[in-house]
PDB file of N, CA, C and O in Angstrom:
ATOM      1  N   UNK A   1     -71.470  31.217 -14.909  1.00  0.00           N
ATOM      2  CA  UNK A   1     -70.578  30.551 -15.819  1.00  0.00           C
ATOM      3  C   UNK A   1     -69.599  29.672 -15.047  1.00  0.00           C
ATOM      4  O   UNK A   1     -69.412  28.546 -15.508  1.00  0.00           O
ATOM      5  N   UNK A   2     -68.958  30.015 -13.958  1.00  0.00           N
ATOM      6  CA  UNK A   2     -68.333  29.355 -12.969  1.00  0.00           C
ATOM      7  C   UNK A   2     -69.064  28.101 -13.067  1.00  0.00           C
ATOM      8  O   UNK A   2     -68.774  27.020 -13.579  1.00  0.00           O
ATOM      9  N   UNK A   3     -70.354  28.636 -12.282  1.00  0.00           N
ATOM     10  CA  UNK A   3     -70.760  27.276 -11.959  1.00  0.00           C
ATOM     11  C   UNK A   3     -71.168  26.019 -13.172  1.00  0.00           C
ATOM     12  O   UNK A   3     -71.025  24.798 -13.117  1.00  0.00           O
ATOM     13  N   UNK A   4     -71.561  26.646 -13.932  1.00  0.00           N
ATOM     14  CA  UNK A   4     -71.670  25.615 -15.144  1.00  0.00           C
ATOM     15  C   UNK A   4     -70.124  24.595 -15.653  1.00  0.00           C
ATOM     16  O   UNK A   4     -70.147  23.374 -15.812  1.00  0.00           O
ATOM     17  N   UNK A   5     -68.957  25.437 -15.819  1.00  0.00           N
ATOM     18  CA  UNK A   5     -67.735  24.449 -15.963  1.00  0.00           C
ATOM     19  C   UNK A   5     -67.153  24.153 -14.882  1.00  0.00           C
ATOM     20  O   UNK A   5     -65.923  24.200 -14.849  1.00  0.00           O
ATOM     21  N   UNK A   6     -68.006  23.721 -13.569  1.00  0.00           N
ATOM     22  CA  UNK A   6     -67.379  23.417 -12.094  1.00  0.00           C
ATOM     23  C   UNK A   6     -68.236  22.426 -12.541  1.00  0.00           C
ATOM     24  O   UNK A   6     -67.551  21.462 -12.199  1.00  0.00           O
ATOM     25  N   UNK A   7     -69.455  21.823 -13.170  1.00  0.00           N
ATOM     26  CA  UNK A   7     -70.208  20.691 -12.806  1.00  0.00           C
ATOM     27  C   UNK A   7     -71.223  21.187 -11.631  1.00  0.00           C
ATOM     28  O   UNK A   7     -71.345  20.473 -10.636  1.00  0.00           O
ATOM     29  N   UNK A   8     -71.793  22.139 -11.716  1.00  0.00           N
ATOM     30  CA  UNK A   8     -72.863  21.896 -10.662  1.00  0.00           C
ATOM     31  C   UNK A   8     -74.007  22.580 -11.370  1.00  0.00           C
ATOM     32  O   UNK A   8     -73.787  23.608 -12.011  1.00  0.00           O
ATOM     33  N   UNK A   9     -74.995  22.157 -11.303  1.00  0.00           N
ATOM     34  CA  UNK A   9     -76.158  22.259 -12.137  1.00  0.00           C
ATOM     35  C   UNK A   9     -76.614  23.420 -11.917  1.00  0.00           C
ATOM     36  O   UNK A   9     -76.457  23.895 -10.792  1.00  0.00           O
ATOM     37  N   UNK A  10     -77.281  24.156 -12.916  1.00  0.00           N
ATOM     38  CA  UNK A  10     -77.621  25.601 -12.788  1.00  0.00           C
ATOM     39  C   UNK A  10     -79.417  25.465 -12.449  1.00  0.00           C
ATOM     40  O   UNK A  10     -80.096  26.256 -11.795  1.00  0.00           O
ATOM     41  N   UNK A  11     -79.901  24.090 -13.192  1.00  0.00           N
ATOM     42  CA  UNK A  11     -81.517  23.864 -12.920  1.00  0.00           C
ATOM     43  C   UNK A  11     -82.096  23.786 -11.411  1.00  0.00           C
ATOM     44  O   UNK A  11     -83.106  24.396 -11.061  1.00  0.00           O
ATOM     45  N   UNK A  12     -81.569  23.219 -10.831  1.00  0.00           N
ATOM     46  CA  UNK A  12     -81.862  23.106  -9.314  1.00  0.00           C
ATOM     47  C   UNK A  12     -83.349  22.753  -9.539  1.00  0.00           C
ATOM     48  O   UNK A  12     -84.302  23.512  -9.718  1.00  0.00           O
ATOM     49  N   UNK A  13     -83.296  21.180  -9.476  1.00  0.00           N
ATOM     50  CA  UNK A  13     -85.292  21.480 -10.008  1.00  0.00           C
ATOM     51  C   UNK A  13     -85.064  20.027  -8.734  1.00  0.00           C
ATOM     52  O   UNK A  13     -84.117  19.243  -8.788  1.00  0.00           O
ATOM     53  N   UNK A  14     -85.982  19.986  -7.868  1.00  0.00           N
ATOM     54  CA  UNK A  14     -86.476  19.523  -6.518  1.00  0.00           C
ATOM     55  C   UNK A  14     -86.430  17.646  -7.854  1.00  0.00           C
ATOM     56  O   UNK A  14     -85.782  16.642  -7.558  1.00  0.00           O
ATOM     57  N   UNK A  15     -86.991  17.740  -8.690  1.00  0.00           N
ATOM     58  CA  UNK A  15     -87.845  16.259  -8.817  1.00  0.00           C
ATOM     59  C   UNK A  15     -87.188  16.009 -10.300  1.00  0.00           C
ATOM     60  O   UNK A  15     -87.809  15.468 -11.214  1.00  0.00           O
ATOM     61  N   UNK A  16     -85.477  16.612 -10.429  1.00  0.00           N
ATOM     62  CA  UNK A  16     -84.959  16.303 -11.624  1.00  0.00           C
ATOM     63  C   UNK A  16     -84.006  15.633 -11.078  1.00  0.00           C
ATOM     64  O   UNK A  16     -84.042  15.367  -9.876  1.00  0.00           O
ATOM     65  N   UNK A  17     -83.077  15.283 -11.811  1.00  0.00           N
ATOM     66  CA  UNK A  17     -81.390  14.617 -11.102  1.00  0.00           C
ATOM     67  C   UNK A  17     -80.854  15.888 -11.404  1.00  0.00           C
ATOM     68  O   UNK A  17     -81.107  16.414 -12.487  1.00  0.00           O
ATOM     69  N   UNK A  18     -80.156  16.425 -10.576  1.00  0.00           N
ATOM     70  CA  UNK A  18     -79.370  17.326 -10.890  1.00  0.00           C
ATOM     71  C   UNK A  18     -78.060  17.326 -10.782  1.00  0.00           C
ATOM     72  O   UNK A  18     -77.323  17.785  -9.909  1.00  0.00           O
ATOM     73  N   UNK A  19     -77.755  16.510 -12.197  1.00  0.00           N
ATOM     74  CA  UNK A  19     -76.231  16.303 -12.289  1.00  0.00           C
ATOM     75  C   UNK A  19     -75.073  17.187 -12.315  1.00  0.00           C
ATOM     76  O   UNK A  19     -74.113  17.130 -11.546  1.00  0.00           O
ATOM     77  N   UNK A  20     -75.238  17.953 -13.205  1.00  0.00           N
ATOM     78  CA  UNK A  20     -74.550  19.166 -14.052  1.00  0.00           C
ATOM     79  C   UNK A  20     -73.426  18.783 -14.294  1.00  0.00           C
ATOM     80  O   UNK A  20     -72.463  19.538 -14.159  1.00  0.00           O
ATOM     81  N   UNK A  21     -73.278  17.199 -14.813  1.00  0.00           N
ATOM     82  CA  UNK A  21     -71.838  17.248 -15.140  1.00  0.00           C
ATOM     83  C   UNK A  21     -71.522  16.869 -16.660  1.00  0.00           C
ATOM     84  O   UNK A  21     -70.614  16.132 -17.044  1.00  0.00           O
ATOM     85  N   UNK A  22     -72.693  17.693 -17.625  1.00  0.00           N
ATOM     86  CA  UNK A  22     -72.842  17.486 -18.574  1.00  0.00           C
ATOM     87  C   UNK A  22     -71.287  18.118 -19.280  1.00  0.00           C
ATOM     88  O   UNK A  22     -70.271  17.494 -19.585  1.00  0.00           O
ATOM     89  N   UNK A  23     -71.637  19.786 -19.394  1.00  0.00           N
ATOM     90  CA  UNK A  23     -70.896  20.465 -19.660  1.00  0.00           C
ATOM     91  C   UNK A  23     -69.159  20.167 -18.879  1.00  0.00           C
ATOM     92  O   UNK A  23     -68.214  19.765 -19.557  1.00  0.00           O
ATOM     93  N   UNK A  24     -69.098  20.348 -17.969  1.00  0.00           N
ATOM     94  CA  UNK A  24     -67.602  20.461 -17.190  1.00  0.00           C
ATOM     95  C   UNK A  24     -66.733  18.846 -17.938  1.00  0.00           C
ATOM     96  O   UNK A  24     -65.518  18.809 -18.129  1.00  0.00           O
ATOM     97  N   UNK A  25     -67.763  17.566 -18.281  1.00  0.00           N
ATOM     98  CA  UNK A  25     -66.973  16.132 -18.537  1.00  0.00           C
ATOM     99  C   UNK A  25     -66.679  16.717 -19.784  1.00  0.00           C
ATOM    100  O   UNK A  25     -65.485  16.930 -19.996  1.00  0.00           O
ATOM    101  N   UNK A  26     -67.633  17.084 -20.817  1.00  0.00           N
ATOM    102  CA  UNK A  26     -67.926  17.578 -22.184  1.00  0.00           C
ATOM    103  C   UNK A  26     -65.666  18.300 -22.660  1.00  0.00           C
ATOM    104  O   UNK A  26     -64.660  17.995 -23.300  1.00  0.00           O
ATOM    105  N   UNK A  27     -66.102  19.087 -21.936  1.00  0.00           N
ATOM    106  CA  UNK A  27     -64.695  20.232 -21.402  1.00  0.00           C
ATOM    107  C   UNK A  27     -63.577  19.263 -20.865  1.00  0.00           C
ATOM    108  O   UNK A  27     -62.380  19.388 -21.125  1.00  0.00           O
ATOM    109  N   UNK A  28     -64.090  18.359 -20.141  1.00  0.00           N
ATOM    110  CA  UNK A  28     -61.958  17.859 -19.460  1.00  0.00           C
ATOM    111  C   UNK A  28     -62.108  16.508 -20.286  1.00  0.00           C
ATOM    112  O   UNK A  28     -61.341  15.622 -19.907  1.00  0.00           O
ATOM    113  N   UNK A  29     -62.985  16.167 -21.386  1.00  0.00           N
ATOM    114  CA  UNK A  29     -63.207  15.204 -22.647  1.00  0.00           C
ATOM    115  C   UNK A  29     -62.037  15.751 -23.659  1.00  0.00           C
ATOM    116  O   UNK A  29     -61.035  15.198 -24.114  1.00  0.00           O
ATOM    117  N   UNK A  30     -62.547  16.980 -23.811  1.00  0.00           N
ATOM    118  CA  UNK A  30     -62.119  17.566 -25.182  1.00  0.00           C
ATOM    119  C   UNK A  30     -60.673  17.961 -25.202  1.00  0.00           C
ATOM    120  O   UNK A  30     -59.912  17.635 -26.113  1.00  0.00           O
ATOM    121  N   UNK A  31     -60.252  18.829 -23.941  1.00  0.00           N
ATOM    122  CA  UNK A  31     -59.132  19.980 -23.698  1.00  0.00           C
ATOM    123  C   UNK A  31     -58.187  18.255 -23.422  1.00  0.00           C
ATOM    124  O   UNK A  31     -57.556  17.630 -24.274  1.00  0.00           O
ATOM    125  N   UNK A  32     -58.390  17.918 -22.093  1.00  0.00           N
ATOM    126  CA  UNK A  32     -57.312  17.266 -21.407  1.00  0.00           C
ATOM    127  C   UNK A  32     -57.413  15.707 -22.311  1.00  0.00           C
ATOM    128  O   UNK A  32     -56.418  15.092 -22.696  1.00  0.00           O
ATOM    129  N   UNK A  33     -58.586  15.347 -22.489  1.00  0.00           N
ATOM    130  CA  UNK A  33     -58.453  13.331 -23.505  1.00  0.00           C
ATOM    131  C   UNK A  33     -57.902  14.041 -25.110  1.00  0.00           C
ATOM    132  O   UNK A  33     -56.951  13.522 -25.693  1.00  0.00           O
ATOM    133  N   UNK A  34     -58.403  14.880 -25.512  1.00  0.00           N
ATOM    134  CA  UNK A  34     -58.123  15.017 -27.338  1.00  0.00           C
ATOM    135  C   UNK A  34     -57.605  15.995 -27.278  1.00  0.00           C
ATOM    136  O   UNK A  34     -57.883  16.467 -28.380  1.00  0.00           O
ATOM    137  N   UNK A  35     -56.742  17.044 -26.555  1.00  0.00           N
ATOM    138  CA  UNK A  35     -55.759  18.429 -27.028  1.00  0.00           C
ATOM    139  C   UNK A  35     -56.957  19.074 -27.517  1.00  0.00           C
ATOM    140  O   UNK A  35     -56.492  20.004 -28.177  1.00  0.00           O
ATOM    141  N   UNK A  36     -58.186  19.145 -27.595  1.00  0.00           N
ATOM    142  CA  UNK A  36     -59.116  20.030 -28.456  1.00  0.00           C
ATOM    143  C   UNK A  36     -58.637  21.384 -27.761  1.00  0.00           C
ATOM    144  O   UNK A  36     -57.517  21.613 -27.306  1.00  0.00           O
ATOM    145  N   UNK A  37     -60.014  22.429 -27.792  1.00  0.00           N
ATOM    146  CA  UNK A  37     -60.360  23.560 -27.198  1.00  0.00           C
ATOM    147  C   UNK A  37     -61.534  24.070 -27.430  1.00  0.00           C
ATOM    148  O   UNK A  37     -62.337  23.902 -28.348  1.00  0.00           O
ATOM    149  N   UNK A  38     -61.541  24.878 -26.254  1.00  0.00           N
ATOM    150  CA  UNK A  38     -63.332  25.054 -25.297  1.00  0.00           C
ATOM    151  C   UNK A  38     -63.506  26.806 -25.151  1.00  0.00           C
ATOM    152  O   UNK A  38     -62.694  27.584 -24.650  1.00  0.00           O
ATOM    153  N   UNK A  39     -64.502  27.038 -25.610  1.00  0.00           N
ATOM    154  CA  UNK A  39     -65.153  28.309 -25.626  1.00  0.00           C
ATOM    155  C   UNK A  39     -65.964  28.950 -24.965  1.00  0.00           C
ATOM    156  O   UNK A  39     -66.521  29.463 -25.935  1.00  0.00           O
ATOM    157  N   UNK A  40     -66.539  29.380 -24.056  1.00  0.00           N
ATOM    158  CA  UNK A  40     -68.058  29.458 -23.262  1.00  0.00           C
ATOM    159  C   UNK A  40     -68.069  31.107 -23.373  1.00  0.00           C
ATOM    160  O   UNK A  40     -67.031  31.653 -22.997  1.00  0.00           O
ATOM    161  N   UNK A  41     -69.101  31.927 -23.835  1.00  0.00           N
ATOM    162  CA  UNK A  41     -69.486  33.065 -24.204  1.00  0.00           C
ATOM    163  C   UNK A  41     -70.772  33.443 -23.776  1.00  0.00           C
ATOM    164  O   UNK A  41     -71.580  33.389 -24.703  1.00  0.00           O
ATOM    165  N   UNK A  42     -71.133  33.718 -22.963  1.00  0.00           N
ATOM    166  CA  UNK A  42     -72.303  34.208 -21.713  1.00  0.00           C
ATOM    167  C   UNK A  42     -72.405  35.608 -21.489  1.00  0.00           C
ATOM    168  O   UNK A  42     -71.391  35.978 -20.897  1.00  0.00           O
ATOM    169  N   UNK A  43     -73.429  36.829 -21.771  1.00  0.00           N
ATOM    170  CA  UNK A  43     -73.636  37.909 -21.132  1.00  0.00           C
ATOM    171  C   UNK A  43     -71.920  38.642 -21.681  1.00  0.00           C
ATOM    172  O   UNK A  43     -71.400  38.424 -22.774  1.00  0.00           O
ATOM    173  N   UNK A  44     -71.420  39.386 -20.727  1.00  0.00           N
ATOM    174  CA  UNK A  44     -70.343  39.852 -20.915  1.00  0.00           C
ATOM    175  C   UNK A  44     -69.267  39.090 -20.251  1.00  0.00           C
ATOM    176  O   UNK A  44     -68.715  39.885 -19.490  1.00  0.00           O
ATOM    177  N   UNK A  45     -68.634  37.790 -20.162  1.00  0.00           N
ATOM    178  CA  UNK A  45     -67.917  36.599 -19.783  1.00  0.00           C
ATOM    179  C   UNK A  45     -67.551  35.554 -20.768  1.00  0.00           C
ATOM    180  O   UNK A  45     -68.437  34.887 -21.302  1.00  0.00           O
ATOM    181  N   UNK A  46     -65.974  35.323 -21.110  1.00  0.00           N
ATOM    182  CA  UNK A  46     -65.579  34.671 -21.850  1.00  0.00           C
ATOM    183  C   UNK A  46     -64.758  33.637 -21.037  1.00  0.00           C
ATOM    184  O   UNK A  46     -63.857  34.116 -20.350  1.00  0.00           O
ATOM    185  N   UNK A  47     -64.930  32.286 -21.008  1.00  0.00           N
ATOM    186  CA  UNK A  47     -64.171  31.230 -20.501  1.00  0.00           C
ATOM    187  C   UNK A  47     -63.081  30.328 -21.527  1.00  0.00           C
ATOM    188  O   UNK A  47     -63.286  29.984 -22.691  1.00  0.00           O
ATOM    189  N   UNK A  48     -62.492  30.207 -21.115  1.00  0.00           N
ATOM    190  CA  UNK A  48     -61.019  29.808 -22.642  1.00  0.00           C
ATOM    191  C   UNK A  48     -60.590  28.575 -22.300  1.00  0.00           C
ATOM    192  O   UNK A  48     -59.437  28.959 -22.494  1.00  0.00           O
ATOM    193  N   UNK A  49     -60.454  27.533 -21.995  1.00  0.00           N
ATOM    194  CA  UNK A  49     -59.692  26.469 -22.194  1.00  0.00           C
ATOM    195  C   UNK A  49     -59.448  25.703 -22.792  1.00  0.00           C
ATOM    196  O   UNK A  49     -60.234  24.940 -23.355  1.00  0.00           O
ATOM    197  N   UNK A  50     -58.165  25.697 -22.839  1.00  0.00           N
ATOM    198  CA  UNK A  50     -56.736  24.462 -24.210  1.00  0.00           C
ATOM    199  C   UNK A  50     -56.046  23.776 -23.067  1.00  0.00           C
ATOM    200  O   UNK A  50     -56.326  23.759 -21.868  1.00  0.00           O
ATOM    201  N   UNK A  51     -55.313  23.354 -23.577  1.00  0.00           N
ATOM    202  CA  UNK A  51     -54.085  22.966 -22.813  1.00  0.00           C
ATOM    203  C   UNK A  51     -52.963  23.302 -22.473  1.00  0.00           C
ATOM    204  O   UNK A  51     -52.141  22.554 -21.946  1.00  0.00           O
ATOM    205  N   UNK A  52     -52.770  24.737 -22.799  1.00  0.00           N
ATOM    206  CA  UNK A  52     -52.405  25.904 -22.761  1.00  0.00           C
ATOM    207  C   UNK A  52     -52.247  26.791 -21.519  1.00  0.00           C
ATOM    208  O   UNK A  52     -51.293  27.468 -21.137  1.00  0.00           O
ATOM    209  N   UNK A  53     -53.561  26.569 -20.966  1.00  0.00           N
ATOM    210  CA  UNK A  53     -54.552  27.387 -19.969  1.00  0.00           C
ATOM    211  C   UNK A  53     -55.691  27.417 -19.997  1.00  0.00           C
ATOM    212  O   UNK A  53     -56.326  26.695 -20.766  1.00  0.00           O
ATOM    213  N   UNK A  54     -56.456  28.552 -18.878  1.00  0.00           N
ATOM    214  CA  UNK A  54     -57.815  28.729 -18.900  1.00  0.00           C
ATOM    215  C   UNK A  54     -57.752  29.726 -18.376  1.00  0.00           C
ATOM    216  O   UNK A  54     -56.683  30.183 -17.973  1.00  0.00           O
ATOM    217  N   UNK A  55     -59.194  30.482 -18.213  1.00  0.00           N
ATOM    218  CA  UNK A  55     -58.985  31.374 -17.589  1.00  0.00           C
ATOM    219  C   UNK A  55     -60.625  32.293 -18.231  1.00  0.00           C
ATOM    220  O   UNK A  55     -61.265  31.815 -19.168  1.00  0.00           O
ATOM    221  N   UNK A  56     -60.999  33.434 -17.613  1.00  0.00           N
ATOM    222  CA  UNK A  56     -62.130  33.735 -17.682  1.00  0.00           C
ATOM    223  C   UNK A  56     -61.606  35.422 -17.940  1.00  0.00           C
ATOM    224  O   UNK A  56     -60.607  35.985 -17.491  1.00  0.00           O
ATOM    225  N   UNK A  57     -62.824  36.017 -18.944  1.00  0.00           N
ATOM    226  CA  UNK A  57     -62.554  37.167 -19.656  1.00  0.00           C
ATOM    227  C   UNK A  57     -63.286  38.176 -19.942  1.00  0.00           C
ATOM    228  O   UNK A  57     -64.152  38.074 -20.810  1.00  0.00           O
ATOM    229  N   UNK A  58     -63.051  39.472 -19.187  1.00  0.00           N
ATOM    230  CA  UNK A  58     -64.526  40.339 -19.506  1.00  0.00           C
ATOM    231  C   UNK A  58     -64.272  40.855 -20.653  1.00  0.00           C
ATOM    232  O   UNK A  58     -63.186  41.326 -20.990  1.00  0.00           O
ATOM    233  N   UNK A  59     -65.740  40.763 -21.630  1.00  0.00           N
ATOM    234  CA  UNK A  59     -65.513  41.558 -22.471  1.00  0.00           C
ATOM    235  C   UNK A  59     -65.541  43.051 -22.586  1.00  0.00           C
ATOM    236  O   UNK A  59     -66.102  43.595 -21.634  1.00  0.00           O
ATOM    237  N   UNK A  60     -65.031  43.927 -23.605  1.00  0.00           N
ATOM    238  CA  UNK A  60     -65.243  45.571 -23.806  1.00  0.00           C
ATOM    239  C   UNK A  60     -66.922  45.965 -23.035  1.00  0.00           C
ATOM    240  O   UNK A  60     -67.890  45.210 -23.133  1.00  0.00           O
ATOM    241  N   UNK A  61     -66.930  47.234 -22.330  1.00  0.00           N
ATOM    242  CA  UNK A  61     -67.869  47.730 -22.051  1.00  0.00           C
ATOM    243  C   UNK A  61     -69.149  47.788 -23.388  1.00  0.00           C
ATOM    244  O   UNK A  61     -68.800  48.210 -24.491  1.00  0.00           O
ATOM    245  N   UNK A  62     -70.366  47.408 -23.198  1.00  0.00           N
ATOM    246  CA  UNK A  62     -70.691  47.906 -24.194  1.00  0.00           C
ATOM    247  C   UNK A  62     -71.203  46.530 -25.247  1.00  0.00           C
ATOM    248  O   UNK A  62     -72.212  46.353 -25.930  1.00  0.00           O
ATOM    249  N   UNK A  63     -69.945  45.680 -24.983  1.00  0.00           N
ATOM    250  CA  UNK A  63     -70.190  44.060 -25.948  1.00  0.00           C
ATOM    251  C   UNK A  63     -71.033  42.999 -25.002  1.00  0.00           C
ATOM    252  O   UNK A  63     -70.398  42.598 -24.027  1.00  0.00           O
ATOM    253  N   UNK A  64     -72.042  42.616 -25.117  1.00  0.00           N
ATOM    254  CA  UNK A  64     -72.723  41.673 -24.354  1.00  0.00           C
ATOM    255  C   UNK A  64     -73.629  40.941 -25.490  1.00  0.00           C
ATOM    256  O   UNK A  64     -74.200  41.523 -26.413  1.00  0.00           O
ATOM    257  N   UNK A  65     -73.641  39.455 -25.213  1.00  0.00           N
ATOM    258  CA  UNK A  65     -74.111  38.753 -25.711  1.00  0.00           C
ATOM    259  C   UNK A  65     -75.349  38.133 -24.854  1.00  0.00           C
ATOM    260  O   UNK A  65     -75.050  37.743 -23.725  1.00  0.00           O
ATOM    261  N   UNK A  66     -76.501  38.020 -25.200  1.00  0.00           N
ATOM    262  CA  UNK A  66     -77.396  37.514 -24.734  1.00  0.00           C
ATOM    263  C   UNK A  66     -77.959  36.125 -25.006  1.00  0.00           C
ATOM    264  O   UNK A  66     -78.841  35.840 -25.817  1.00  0.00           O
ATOM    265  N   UNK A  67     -77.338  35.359 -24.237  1.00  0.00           N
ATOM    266  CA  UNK A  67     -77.789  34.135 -23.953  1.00  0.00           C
ATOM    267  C   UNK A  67     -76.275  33.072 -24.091  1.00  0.00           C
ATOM    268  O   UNK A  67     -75.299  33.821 -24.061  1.00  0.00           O
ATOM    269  N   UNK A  68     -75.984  32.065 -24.185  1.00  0.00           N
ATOM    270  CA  UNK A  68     -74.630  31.442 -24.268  1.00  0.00           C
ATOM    271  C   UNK A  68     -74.254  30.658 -25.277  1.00  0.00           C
ATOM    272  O   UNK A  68     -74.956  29.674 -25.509  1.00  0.00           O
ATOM    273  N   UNK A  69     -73.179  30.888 -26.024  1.00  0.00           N
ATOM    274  CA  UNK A  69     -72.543  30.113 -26.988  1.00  0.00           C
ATOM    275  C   UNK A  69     -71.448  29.304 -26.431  1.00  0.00           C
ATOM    276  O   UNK A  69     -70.792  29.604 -25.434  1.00  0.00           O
ATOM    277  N   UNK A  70     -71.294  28.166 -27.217  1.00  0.00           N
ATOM    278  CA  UNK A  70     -70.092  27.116 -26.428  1.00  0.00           C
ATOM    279  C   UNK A  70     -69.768  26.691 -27.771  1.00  0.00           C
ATOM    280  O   UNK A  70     -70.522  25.962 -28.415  1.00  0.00           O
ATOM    281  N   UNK A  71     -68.446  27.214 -28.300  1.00  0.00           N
ATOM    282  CA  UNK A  71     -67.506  26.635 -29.191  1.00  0.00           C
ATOM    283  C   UNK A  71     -66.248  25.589 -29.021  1.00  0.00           C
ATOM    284  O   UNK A  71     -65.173  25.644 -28.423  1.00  0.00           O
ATOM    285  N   UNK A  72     -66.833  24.722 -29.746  1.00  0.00           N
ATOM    286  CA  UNK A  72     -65.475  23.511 -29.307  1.00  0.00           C
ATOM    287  C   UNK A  72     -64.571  23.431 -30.388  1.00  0.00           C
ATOM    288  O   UNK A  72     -65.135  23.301 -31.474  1.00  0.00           O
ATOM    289  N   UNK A  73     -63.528  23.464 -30.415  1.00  0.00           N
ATOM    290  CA  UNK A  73     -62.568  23.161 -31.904  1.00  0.00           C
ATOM    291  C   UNK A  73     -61.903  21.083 -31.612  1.00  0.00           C
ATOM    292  O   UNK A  73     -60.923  20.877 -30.897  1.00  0.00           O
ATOM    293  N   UNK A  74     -62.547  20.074 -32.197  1.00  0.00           N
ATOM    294  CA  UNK A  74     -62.340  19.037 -31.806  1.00  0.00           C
ATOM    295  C   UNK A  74     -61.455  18.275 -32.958  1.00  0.00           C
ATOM    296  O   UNK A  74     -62.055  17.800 -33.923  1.00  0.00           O
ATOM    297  N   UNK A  75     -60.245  18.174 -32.875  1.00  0.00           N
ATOM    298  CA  UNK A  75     -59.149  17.488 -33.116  1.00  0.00           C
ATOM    299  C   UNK A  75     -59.886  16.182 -34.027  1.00  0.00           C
ATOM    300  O   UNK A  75     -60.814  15.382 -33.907  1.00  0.00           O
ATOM    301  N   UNK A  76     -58.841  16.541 -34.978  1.00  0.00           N
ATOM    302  CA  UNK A  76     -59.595  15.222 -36.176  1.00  0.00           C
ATOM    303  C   UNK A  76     -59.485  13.745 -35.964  1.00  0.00           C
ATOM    304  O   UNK A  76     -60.182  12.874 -36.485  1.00  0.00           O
ATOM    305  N   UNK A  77     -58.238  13.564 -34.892  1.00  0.00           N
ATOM    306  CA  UNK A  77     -57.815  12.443 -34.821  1.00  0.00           C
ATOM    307  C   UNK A  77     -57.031  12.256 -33.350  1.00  0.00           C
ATOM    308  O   UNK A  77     -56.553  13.264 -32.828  1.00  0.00           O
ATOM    309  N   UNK A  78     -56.920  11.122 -32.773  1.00  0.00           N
ATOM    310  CA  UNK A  78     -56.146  11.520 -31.382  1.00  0.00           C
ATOM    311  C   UNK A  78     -56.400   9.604 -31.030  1.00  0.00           C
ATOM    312  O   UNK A  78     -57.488   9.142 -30.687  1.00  0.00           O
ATOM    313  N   UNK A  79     -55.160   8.789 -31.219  1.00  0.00           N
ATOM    314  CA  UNK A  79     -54.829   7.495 -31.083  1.00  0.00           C
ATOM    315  C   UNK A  79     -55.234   7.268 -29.740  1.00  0.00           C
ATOM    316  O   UNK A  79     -56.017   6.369 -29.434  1.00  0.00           O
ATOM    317  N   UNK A  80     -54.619   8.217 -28.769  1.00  0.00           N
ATOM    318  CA  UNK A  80     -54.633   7.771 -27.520  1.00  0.00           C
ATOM    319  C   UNK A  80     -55.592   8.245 -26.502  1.00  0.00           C
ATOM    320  O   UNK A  80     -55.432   8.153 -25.285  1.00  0.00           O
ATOM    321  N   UNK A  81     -56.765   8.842 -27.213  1.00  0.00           N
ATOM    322  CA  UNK A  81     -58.211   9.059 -25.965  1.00  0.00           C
ATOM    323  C   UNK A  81     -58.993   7.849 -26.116  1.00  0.00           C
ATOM    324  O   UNK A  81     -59.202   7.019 -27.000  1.00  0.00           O
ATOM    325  N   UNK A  82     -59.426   8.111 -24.646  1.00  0.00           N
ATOM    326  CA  UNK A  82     -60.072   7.044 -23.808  1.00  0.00           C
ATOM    327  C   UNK A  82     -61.609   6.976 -23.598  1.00  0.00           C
ATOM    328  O   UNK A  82     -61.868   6.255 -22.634  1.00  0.00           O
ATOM    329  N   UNK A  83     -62.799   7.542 -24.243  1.00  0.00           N
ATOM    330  CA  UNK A  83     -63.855   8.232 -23.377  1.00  0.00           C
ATOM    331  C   UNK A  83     -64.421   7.497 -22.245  1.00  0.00           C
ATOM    332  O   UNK A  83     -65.401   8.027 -21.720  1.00  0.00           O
ATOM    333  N   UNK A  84     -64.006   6.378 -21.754  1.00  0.00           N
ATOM    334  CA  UNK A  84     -64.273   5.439 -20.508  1.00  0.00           C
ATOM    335  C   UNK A  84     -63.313   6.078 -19.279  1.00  0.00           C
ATOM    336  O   UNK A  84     -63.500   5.956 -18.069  1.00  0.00           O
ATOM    337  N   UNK A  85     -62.335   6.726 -19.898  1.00  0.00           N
ATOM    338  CA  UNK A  85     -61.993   7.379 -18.627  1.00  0.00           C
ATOM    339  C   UNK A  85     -62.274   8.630 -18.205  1.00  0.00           C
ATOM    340  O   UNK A  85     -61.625   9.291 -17.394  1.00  0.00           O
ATOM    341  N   UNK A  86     -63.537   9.023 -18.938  1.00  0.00           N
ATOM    342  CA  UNK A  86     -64.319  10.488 -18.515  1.00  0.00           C
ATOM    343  C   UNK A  86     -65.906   9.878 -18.047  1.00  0.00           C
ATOM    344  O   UNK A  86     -66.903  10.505 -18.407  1.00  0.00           O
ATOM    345  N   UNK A  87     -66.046   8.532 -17.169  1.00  0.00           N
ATOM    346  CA  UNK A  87     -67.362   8.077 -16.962  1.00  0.00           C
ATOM    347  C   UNK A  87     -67.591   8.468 -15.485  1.00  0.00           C
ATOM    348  O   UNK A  87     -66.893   8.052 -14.560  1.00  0.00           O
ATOM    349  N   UNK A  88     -68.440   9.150 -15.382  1.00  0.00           N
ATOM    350  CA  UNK A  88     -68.528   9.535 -14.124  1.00  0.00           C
ATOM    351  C   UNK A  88     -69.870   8.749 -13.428  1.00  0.00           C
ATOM    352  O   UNK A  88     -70.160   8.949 -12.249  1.00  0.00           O
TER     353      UNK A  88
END
């Protein structure tokens, strides 16, 4: 999970591009250009970021989710984002 909102690709495939900066731009798009907020829910690992904070979260013994959910809450409106300044 780290590595997925660091931008580094989890595919590692010899004869792909391996960007991985799908997810991590997706995330400093939403939180830091539109005030949104970001969810990532993996196995027993919860990742949180607002603008608020961030920060990573084990869940209760026992609660595990199999496979990954990514909830975004995206702001209805926001005058002053840019998405040219998330072009990597």
């Amino acid at each position: 999970m780290l590595a997925a909102n660091s931008g580094i690709s989890t595919k590692n495939l010899p004869e792909a591009e391996n960007r991985g900066y799908g997810i991590s731009t997706t995330r400093r798009m939403l939180v830091d250009g539109m005030s949104g907020q970001y969810m990532m829910v993996s196995g027993d690992t919860v990742y949180v970021n607002t603008k608020a904070g961030s920060g990573y979260f084990e869940l209760p013994y026992g609660i595990r989710f199999e496979g990954t959910i990514i909830a975004l809450r995206i702001p209805y409106w926001n005058d002053e984002f840019e998405y040219v300044n998330y072009i990597e």
